[in-house]
C-alpha positions in Angstrom: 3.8 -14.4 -24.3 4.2 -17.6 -21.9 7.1 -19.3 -21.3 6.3 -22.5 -23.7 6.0 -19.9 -26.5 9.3 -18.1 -25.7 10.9 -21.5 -25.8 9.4 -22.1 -29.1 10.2 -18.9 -30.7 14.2 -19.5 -29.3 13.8 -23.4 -30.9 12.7 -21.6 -34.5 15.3 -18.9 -34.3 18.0 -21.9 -33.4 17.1 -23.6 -36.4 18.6 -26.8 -35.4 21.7 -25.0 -34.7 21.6 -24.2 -30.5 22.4 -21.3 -31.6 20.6 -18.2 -30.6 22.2 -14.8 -30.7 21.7 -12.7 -27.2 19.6 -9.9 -29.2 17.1 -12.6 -30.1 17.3 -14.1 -26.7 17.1 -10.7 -24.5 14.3 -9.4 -27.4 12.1 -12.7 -26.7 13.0 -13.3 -22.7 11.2 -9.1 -22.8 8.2 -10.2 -24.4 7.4 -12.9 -21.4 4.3 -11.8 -19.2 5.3 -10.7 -15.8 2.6 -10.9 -13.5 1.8 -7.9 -12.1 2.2 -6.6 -8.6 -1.0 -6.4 -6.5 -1.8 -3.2 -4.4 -3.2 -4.0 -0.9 -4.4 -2.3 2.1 -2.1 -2.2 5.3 -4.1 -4.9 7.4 -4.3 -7.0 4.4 0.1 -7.1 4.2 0.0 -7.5 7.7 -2.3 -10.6 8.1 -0.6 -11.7 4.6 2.9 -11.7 6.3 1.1 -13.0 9.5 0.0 -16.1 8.1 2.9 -16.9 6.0 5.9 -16.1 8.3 4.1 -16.8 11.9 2.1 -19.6 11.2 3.3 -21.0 8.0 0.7 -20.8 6.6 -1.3 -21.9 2.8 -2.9 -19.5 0.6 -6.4 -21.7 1.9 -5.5 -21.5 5.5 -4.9 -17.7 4.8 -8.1 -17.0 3.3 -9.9 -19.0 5.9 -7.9 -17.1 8.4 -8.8 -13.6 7.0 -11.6 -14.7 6.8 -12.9 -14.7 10.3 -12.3 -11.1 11.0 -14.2 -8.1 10.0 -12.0 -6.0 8.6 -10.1 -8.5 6.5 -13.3 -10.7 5.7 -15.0 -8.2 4.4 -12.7 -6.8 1.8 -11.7 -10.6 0.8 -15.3 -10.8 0.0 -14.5 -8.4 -3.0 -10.7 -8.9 -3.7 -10.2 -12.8 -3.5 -8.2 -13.0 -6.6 -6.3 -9.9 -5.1 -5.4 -11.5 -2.3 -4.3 -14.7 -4.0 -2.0 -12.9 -6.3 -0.5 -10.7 -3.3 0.4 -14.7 -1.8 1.7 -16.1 -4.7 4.0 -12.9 -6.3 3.9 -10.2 -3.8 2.5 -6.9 -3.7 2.9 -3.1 -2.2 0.7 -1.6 0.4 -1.5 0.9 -0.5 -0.6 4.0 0.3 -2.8 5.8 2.9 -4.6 8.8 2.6 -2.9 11.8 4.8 -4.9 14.9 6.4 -4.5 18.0 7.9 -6.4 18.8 10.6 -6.6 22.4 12.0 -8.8 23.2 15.5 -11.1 26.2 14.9 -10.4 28.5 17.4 -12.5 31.8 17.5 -10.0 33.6 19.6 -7.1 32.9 17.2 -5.1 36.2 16.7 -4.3 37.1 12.2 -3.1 33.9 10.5 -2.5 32.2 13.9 -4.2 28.2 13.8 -3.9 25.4 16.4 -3.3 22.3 14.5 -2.0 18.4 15.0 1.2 17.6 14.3 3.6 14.3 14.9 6.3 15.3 16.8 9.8 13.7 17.3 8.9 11.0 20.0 6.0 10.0 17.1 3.4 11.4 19.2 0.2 13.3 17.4 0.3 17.0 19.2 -1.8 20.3 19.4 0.7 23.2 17.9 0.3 27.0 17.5 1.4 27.6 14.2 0.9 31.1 11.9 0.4 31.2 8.0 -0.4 28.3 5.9 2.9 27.0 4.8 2.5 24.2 7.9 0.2 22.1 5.5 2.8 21.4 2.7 5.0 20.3 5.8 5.2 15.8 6.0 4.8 16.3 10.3 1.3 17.7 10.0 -0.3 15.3 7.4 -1.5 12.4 9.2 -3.2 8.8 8.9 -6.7 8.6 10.1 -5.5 5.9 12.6 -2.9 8.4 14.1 -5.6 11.3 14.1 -7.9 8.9 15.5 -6.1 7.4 18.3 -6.0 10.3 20.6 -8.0 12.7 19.1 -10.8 10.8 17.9 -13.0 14.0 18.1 -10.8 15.9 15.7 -11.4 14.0 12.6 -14.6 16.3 11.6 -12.0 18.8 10.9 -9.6 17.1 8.8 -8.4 18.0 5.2 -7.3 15.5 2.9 -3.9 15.8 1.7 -3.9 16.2 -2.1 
């Protein structure tokens, strides 16, 4: 139900009164569409916030904007009326996928593994580790841009996180 229709349902119940008890009022005000919130990628929230808060911005300009780059141009080919709704009523970023990625090592000793992990100064490390219980841990699942950045030749070996 649109607005207009709420208003009309409230004008019925009224009855030429102005009267409208809160039940009726909460029950109908329920029953009005909310739009619903748009899931975009990362770079698409980050050009979105770009273009409105550093620029200022329309949803045209925007689009034009996103337009001109690869990344964002090319999944605004596909997701136009994605990208407007994100503009106009907000939206959450899609979460990214997370791997593990453990170095085969031929000379690793019983359940010994090398693997990547963040570590505290949010730096993507090598670390011994023995068993399997490091995969369910949040400092070993990664983004691909964090496995990617310095160990660009690790990501054949990378798990995804289910």
């Amino acid at each position: 139900m649109n607005k207009q229709e709420a208003i009309e349902k409230l004008t019925n119940i009224a009855n030429g009164t102005g009267w409208v008890t809160c039940t009726s009022a909460c029950n109908i005000i329920s029953q009005i569409d909310q739009p619903q919130t748009v899931v975009v990628p990362k770079f698409i929230a980050d050009s979105i916030e770009y273009c409105k808060n550093k620029e200022g911005y329309g949803l045209l300009r925007a689009m034009d904007y996103c337009d001109e780059y690869n990344d964002t141009g090319e999944w605004l080919e596909h997701n136009q009326e994605t990208f407007a709704l994100a503009w106009l009523f907000g939206y959450e970023i899609e979460q990214e996928k997370l791997y593990t990625v453990e170095l085969p090592n031929p000379n690793n000793i019983g359940t010994e593994v090398h693997i990547l992990m963040m570590n505290g100064f949010k730096q993507v490390v090598i670390k011994k580790e023995l068993g399997n219980d490091w995969k369910k841990k949040k400092g070993f699942q990664l983004t691909e841009e964090e496995i990617k950045k310095d160990f660009e030749w690790a990501w054949q070996f990378r798990e995804e996180v289910d």
